[in-house]
C-alpha positions in Angstrom: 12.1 144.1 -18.4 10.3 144.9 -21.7 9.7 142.2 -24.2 11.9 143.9 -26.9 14.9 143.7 -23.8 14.5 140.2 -23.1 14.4 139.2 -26.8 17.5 141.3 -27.4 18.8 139.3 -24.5 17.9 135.7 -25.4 19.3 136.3 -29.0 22.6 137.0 -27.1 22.8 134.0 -24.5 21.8 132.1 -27.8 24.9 133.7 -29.6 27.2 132.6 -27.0 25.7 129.2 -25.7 25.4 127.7 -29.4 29.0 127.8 -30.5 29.7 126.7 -26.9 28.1 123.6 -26.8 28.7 122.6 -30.5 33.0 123.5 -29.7 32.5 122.0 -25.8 30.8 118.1 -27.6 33.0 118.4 -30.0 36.1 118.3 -27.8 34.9 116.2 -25.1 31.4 114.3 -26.8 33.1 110.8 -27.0 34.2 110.6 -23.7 31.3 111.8 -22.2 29.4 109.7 -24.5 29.5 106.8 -21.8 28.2 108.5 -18.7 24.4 108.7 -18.2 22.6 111.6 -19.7 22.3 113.4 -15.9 25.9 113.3 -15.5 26.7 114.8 -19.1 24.3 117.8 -18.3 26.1 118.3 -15.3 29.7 118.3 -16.7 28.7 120.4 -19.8 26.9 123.3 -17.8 29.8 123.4 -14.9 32.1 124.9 -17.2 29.4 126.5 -19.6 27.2 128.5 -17.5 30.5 130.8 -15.8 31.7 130.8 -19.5 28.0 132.2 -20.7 27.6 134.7 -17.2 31.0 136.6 -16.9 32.8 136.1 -20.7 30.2 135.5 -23.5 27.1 137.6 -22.6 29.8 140.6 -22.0 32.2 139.9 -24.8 28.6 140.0 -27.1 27.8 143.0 -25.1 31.4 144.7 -25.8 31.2 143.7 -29.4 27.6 145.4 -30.1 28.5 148.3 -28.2 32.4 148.8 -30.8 30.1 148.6 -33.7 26.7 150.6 -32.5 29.1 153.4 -31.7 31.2 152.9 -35.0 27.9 152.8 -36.9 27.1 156.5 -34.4 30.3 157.9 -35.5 29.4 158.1 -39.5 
């Protein structure tokens, strides 16, 4: 993979996994505020990481694609 590919795709993972965490300790930050840092890792990434691999990545994917080939279209 070329360097221009993987910084295209880092900027993508980042676009997903930001909002993600911010919404995902925002909804459930004061519960887990009470279990040691380990186990809060752990209980944020076991819903996070699926989230990031089969729905964000490709909904960013989808997204960039609609408006690339709107932008094609003029």
């Amino acid at each position: 993979m070329k360097t221009k590919a993987k910084l295209i795709a880092s900027l993508k993972v980042w676009i997903v996994i930001y909002p993600s965490i911010t919404l995902f300790l925002y909804l459930f930050g004061k519960p887990l505020s009470v279990l040691p840092l380990y186990q809060r890792t752990l209980l944020l990434t076991i819903p996070l990481v699926p989230w990031i691999v089969f729905a964000g990545v490709p909904l960013v994917d989808s997204i960039i694609r609609l408006v690339s080939s709107k932008d094609n279209d003029k």
